[in-house]
Structures are given as C-alpha cells and as structure tokens.
PyMOL Python script that loads the backbone (N, CA, C, O; Angstrom):
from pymol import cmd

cmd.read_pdbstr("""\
ATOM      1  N   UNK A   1      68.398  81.104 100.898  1.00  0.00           N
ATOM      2  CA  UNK A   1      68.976  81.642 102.121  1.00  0.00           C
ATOM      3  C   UNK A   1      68.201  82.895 102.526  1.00  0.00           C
ATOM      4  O   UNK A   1      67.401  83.457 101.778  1.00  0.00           O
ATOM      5  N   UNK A   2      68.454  83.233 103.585  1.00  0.00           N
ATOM      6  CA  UNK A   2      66.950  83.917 104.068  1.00  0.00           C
ATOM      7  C   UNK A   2      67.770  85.134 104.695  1.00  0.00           C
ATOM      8  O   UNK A   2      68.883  84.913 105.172  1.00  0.00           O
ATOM      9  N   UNK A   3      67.302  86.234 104.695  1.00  0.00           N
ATOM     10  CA  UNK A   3      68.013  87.441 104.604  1.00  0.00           C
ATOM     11  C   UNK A   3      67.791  87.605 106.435  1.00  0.00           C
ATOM     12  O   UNK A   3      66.729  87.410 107.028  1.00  0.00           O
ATOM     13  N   UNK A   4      68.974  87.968 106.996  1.00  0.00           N
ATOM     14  CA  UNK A   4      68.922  88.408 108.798  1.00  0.00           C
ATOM     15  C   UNK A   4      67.996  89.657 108.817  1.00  0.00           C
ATOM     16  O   UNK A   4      68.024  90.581 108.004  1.00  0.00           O
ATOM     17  N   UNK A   5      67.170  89.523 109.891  1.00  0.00           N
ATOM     18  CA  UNK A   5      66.426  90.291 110.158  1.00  0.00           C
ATOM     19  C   UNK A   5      66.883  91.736 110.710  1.00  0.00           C
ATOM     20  O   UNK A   5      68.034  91.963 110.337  1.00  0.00           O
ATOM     21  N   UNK A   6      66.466  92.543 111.304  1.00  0.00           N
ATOM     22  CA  UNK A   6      67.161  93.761 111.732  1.00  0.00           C
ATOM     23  C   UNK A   6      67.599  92.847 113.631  1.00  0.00           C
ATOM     24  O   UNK A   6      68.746  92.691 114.050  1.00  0.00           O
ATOM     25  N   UNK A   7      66.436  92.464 114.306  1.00  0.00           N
ATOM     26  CA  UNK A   7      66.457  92.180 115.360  1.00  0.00           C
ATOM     27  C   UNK A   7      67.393  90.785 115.375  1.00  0.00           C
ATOM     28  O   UNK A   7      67.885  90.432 116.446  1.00  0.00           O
ATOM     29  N   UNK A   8      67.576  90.164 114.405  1.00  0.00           N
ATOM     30  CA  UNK A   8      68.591  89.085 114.134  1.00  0.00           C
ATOM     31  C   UNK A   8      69.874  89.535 114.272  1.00  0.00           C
ATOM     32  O   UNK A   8      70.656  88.981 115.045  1.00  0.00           O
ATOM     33  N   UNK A   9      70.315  90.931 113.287  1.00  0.00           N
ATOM     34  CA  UNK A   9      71.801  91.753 113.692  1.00  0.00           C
ATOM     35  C   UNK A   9      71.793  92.088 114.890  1.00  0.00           C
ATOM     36  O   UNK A   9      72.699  91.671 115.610  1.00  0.00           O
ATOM     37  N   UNK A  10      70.887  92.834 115.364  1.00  0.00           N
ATOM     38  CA  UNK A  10      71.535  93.446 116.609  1.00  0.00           C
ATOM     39  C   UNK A  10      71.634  92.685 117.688  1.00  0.00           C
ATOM     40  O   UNK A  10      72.374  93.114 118.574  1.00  0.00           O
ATOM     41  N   UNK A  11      70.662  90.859 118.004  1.00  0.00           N
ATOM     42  CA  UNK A  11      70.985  90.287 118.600  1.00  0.00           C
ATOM     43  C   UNK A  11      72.537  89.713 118.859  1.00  0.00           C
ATOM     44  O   UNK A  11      73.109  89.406 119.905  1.00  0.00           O
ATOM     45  N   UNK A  12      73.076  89.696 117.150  1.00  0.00           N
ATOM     46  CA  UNK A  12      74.425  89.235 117.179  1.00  0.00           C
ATOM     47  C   UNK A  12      75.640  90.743 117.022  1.00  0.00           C
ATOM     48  O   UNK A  12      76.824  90.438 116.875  1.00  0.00           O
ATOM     49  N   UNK A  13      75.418  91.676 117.045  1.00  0.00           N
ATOM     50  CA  UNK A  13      75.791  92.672 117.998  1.00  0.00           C
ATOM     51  C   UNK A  13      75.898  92.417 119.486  1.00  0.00           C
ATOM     52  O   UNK A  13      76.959  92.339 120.104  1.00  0.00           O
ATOM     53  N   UNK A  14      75.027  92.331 119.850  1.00  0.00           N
ATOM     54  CA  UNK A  14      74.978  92.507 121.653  1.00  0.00           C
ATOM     55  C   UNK A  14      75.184  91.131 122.075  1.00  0.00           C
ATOM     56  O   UNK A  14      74.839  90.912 123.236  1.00  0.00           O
ATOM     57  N   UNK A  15      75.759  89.944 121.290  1.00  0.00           N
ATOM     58  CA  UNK A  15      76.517  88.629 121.626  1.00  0.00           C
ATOM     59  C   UNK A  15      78.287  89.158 121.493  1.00  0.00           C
ATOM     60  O   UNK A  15      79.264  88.771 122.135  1.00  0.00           O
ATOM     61  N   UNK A  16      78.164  90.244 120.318  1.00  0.00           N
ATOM     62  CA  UNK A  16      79.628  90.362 119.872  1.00  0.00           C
ATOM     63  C   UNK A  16      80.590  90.945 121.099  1.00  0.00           C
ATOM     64  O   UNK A  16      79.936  91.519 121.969  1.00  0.00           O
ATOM     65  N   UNK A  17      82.054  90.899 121.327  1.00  0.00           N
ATOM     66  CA  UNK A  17      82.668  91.337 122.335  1.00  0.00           C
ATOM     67  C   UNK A  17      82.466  93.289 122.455  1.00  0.00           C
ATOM     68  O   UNK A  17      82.168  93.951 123.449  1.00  0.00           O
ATOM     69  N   UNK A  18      82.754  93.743 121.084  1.00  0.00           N
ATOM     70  CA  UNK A  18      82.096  95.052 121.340  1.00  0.00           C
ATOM     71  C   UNK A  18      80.769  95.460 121.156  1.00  0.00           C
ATOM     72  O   UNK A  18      80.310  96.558 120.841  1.00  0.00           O
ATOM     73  N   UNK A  19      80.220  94.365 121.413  1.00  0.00           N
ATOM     74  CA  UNK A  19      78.283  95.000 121.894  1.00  0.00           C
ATOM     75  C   UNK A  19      78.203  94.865 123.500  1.00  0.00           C
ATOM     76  O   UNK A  19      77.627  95.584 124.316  1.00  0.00           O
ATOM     77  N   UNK A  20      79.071  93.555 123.699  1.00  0.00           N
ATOM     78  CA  UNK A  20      79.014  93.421 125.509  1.00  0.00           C
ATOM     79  C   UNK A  20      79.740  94.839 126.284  1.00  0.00           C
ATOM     80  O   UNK A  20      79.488  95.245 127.419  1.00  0.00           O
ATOM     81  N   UNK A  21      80.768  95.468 125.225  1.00  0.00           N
ATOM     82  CA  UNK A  21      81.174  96.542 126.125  1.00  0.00           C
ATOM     83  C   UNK A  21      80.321  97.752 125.792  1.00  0.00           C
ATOM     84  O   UNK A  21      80.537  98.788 126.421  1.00  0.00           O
ATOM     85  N   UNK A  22      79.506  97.727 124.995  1.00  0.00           N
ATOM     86  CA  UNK A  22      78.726  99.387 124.845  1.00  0.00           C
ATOM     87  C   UNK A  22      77.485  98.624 126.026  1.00  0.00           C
ATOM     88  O   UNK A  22      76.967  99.442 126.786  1.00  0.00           O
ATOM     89  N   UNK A  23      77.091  97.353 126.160  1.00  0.00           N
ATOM     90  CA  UNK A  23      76.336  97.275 127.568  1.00  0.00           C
ATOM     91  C   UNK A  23      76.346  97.537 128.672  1.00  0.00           C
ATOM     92  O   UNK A  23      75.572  98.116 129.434  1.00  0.00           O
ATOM     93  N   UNK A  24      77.766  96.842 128.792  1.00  0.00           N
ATOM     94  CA  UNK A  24      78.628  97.446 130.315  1.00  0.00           C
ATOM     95  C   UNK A  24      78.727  98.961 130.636  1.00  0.00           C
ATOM     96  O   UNK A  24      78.432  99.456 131.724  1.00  0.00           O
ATOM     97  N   UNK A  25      79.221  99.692 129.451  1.00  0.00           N
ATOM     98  CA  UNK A  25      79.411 101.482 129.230  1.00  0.00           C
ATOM     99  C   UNK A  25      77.725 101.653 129.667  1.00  0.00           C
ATOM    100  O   UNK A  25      77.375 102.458 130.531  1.00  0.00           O
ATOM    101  N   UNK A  26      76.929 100.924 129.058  1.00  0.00           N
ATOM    102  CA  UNK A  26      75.318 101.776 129.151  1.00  0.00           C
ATOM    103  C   UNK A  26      75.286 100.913 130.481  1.00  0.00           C
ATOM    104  O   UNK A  26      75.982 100.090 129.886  1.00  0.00           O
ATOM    105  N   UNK A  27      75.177 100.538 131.300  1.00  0.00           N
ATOM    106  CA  UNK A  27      74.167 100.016 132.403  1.00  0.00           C
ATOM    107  C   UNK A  27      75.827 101.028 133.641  1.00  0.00           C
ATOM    108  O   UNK A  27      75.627 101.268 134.832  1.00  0.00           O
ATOM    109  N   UNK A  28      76.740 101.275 133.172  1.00  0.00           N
ATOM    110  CA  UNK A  28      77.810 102.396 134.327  1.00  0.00           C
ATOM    111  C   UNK A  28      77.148 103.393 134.149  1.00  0.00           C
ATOM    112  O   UNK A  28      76.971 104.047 135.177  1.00  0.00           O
ATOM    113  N   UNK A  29      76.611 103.865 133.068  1.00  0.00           N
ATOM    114  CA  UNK A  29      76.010 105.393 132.675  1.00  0.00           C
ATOM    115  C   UNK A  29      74.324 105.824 133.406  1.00  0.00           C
ATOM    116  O   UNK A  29      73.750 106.883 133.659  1.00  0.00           O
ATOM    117  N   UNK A  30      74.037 104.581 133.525  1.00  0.00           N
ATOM    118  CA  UNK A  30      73.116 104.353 133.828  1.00  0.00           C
ATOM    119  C   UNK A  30      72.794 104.552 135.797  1.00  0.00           C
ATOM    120  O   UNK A  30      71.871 104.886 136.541  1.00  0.00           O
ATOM    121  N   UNK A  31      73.872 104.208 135.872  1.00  0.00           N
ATOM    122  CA  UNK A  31      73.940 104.297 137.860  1.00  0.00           C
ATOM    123  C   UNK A  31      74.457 105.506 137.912  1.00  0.00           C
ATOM    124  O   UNK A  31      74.644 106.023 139.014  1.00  0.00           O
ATOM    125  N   UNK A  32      74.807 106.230 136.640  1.00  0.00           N
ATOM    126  CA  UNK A  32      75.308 107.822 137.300  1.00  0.00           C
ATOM    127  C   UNK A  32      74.076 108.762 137.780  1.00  0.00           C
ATOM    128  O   UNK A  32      73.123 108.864 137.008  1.00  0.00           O
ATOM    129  N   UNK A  33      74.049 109.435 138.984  1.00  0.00           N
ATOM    130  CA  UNK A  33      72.741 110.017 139.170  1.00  0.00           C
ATOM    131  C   UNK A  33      72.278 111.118 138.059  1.00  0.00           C
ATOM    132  O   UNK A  33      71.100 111.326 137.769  1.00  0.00           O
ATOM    133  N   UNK A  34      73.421 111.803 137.472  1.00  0.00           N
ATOM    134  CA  UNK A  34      72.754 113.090 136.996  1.00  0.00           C
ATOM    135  C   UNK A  34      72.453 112.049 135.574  1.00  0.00           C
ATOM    136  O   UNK A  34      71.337 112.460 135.259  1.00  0.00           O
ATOM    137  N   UNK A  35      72.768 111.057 134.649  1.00  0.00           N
ATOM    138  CA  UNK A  35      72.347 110.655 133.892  1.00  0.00           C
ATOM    139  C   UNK A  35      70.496 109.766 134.314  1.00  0.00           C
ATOM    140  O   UNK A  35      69.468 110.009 133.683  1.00  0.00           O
ATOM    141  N   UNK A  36      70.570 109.125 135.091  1.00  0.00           N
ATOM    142  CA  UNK A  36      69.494 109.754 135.415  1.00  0.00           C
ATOM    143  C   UNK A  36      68.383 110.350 136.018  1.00  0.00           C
ATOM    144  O   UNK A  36      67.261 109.891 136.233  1.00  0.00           O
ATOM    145  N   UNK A  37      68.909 111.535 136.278  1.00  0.00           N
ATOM    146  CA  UNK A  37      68.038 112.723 136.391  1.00  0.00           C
ATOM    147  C   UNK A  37      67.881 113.438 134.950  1.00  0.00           C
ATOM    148  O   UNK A  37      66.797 113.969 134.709  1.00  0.00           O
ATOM    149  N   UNK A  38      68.884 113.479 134.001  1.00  0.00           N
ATOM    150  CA  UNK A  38      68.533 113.701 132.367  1.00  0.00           C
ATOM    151  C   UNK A  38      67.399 113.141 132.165  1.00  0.00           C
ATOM    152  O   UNK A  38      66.400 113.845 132.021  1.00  0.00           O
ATOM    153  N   UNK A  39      67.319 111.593 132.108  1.00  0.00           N
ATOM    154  CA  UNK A  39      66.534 110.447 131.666  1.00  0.00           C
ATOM    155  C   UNK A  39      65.053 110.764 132.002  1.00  0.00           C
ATOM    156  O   UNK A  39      64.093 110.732 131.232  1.00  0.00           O
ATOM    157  N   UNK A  40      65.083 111.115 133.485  1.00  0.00           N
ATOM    158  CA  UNK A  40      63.730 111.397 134.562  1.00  0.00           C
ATOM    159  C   UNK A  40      62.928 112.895 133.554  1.00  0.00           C
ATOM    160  O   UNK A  40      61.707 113.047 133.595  1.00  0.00           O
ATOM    161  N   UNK A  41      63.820 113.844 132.738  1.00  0.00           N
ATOM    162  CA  UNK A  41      63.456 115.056 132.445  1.00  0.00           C
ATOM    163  C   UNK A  41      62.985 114.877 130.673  1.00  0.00           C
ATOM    164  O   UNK A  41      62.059 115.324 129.996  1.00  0.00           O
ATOM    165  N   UNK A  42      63.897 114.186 130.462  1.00  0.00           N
ATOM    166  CA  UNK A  42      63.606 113.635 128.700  1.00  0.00           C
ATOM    167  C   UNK A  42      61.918 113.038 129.218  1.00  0.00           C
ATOM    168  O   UNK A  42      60.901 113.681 128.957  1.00  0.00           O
ATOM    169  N   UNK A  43      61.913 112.072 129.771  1.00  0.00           N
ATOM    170  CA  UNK A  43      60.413 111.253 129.879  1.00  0.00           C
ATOM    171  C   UNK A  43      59.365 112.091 130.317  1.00  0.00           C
ATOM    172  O   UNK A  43      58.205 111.959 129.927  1.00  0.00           O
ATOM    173  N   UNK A  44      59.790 113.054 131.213  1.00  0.00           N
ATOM    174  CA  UNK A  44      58.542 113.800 131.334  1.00  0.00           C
ATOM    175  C   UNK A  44      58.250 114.490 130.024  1.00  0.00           C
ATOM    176  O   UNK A  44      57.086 114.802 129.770  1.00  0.00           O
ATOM    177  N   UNK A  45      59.193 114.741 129.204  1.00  0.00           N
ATOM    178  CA  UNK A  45      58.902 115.749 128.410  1.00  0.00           C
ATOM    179  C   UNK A  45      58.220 115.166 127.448  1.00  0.00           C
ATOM    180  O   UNK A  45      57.253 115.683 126.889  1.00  0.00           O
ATOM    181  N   UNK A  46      58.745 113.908 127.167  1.00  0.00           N
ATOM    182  CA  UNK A  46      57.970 113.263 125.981  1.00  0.00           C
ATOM    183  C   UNK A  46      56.648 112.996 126.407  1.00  0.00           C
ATOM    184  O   UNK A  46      55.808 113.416 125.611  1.00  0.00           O
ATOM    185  N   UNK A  47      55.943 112.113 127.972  1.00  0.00           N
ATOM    186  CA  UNK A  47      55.053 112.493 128.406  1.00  0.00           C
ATOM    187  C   UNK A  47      54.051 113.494 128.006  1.00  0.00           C
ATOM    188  O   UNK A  47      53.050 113.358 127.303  1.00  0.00           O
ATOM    189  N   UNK A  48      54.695 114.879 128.805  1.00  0.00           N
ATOM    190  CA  UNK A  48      54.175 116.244 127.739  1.00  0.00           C
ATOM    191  C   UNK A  48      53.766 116.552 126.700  1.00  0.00           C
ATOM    192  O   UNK A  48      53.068 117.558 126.572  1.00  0.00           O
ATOM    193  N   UNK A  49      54.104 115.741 125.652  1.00  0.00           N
ATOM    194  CA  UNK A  49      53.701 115.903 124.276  1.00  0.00           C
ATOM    195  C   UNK A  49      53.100 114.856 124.224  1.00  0.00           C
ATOM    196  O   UNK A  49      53.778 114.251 123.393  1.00  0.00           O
ATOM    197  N   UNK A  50      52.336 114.217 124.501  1.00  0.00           N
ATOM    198  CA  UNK A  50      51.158 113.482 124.255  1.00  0.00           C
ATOM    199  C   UNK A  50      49.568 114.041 124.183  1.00  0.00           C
ATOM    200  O   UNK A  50      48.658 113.869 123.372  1.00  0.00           O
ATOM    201  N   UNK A  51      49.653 114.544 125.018  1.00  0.00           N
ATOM    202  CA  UNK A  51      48.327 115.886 125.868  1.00  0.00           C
ATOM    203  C   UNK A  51      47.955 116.959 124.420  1.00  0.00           C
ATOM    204  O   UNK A  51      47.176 117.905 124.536  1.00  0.00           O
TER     205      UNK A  51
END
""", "prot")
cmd.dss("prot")
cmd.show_as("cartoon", "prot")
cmd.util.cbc("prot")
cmd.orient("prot")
C-alpha cells in the first residue's frame, strides 16, 4: 500500500466539506479591496528582495 502523497491530502482536503468552505472564505477575502491592496504590497516586497 502506497503511502498518500502531500498533494494527494490536500487534494482530499479541498474535496472535503470543510476545505470547500476555507475556499469560499478565501476567494470572499479575496474580492475585499483592502485585502488586496495588502496582497499588491506583500508582492512588491518580495519582488524587492530579489535585486
């Protein structure tokens, strides 16, 4: 028997009824503007540290 992969769990996470609702929670969080405008400021920053 063959051991689940990491990407094997979390696929059956995000099938499970509470993985579909931390999706729903992330894609509402997601249309909030100031979340992202966070998002827009994290990426530049990481950006930044590439240079």
């Amino acid at each position: 028997m063959r051991m689940a992969t990491l990407m094997d769990r979390v696929r059956a996470y995000l099938r499970s009824p509470k993985g579909k609702q931390q999706i729903e929670q992330a894609k509402r969080m997601a249309r909030d503007p100031r979340n992202q405008h966070k998002a827009r400021q994290l990426l530049a920053r990481l950006r930044g540290r590439r240079h």
